[in-house]
N, C-alpha and C positions, 0 to 999 in steps of 0.2 A: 504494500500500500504506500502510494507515494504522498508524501504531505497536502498537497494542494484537494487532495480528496476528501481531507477534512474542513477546508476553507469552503466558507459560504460562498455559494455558486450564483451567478447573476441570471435572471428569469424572464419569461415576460409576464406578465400581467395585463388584464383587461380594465376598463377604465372604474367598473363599478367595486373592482377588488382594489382599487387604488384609493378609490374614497374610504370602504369599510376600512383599510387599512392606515390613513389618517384621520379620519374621526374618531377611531380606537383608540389615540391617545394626542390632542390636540397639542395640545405642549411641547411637542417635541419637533412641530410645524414653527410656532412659537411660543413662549413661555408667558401665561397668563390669559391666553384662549379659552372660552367661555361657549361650548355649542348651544345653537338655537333650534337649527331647526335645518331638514336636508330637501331640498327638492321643492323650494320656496317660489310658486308661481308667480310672476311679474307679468308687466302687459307684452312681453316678447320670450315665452322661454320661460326658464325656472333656473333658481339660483342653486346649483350645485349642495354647498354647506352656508348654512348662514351664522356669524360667530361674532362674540363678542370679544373685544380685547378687555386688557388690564385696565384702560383709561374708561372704557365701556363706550368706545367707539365701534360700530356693527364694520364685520367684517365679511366682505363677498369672497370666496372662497371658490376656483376655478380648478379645476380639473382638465387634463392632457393626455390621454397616451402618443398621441402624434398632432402636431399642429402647425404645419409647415407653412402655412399659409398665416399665421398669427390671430384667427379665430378667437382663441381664448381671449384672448386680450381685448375684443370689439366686445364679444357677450357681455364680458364684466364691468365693463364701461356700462355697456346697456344697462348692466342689473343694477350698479351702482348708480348712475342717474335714474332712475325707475324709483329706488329709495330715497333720495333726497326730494324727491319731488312727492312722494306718500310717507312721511313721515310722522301721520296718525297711524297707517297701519302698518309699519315697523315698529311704532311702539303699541299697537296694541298686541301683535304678536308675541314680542317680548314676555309683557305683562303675562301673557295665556302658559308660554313656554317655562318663563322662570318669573314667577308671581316673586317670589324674595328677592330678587334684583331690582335696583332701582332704574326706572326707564327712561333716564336721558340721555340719551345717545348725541355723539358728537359727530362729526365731518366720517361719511362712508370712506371705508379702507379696501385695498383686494389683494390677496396671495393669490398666484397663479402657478400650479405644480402641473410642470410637464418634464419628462427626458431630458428635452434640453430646449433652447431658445436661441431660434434666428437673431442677427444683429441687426434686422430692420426694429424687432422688435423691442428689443435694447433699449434702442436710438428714438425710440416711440415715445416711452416711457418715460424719458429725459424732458419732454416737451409736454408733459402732461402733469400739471397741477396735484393732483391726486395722490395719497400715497397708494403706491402700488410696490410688491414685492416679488421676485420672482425665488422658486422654488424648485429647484435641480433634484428630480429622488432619481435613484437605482433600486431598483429591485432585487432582495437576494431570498436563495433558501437555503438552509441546514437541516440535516435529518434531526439532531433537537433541539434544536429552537424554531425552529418552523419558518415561514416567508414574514419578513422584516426590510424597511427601507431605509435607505441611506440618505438624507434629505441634506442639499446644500445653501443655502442662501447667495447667488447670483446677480442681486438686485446691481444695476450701475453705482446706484449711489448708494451712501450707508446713512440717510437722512435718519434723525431720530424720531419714533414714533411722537407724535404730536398727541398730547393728551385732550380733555375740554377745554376750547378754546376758552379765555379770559376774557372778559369785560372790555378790557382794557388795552387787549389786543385791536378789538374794532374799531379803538376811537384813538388811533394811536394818528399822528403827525396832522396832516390839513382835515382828517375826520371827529377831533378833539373838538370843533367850534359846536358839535351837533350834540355834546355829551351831556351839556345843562336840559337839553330840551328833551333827551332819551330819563335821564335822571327822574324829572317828573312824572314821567311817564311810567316807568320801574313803579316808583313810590308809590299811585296812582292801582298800578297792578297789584303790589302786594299786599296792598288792604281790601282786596277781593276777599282773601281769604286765606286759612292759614296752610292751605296746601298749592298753592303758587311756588312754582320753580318757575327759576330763570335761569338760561345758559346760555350759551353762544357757541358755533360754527364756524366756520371760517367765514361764510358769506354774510349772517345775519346773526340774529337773536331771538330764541323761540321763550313764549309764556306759557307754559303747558301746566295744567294740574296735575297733582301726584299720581300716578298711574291711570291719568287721563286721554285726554286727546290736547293739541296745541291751541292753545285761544287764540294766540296773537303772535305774528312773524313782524320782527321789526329789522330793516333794511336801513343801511348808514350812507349815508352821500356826505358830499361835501358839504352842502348846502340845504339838506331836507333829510327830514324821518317820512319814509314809505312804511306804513302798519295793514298788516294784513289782519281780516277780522272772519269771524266765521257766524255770520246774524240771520236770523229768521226774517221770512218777510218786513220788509222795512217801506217807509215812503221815501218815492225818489226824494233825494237831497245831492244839491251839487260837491258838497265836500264827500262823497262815498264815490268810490269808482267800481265799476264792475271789474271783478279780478279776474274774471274767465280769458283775459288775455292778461290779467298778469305775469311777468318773468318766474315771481318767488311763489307764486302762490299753490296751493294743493286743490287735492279735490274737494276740497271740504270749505276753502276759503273763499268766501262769497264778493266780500267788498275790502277795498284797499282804501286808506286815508294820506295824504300828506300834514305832515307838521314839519313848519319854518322856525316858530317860536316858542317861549314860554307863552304864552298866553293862547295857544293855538288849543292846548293840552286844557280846555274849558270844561264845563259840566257835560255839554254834549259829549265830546268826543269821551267821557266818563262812562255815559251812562252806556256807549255804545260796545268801552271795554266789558264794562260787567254782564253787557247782553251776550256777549261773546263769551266771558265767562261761564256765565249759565247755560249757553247752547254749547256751552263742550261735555256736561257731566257724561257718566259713562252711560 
């Protein structure tokens, strides 16, 4: 018997033994992964694994056994915009999946585990905002220890996983002029009620209730707060815009506000948060 017949032998595998085989032990994809849920329908396709990180940002989770064409990489795009854009029902999923987790999810993440990665796709990644990870496994077996992978991190860059964005991250340099009249507005929300969470994205600011749905999306400009609201029939009023062609807005979010000032943040635009308030209970 020659030595190398004891060494783990490289195999193949098909792509559904590639998943059971990393969501068998997440951690070891990265450390402090959190599963959610596998085979997560979106309006294009279904997301592979869907995962939480350590910061409890939702993580898209792609799959490869061959991908020569860079595939994976456009799906997870897809499935990560698909979430950022329904992010009542990312977090009501959550909630359903792991009810003892707390459900604020921050900026969508993607690991992508394939054999290996063309350098269009590299080169791809380098231009795309997003954190994205790439994930080099091999496959091997041994007669006891059974089929195990050898998983490498590949990514171009070695950026640090970005936790909940801060406050303070959004209103950093010329978007600091808009932080009095956000301020207000905060204050304003947090006396809804005592289960008001505030967080931040990288894009915006969501007001969602405790294991709720989002009441309010607020957007930073230079020059203006954009609020996204979620209200029951209401009477036309010129300060309310219809969101259905808003940029940030969800499915759920009906009408959008601007605020320039402090004084913009009046009783109305009050009453219009707590309406929103109330049409998010669960």
């Amino acid at each position: 018997m020659t030595p190398s017949e004891n060494w783990p032998q490289p195999i193949r595998i098909n792509e559904e033994e590639l998943q059971q085989m990393v969501e068998k032990d997440l951690g070891r994809l990265e450390l402090g992964l959190i599963f959610i849920d596998h085979y997560v329908p979106t309006g294009a396709g279904e997301i592979d694994t869907l995962a939480l990180d350590a910061a409890g940002n939702p993580v898209v989770i792609e799959y490869k056994v061959v991908d020569e064409d860079g595939q994976g990489l456009v799906q997870s795009l897809g499935y990560a915009g698909w979430l950022s854009k329904n992010p009542d029902t990312l977090l009501r999923l959550i909630s359903e999946r792991k009810p003892d987790i707390a459900s604020k999810v921050g900026d969508v993440r993607i690991i992508l585990v394939a054999p290996n990665f063309k350098d269009r796709v590299i080169n791809a990644i380098t231009m795309v905002s997003a954190d994205i990870r790439l994930k080099r496994y091999v496959p091997f077996e041994h007669s006891s220890i059974g089929k195990w992978l050898y998983l490498e991190d590949v990514s171009p860059t070695k950026r640090p996983v970005k936790g909940i964005w801060e406050i303070d991250d959004i209103f950093e340099g010329r978007y600091s002029a808009m932080r009095t009249v956000y301020d207000m507005l905060e204050d304003k929300a947090k006396k809804l009620g005592e289960d008001v969470a505030v967080y931040a994205t990288q894009d915006l600011i969501n007001f969602q209730r405790e294991k709720g749905y989002i009441f309010a999306r607020v957007v930073v400009y230079v020059d203006r707060l954009e609020v996204g609201l979620v209200l029951p029939s209401t009477k036309e009023n010129p300060k309310l815009q219809d969101a259905s062609r808003w940029m940030w807005g969800t499915t759920r979010t009906t009408h959008y506000l601007i605020l320039k000032r402090e004084e913009d943040v009046n009783r109305e635009v009050q009453e219009w948060l707590r309406s929103s308030y109330e049409t998010s209970k669960r």
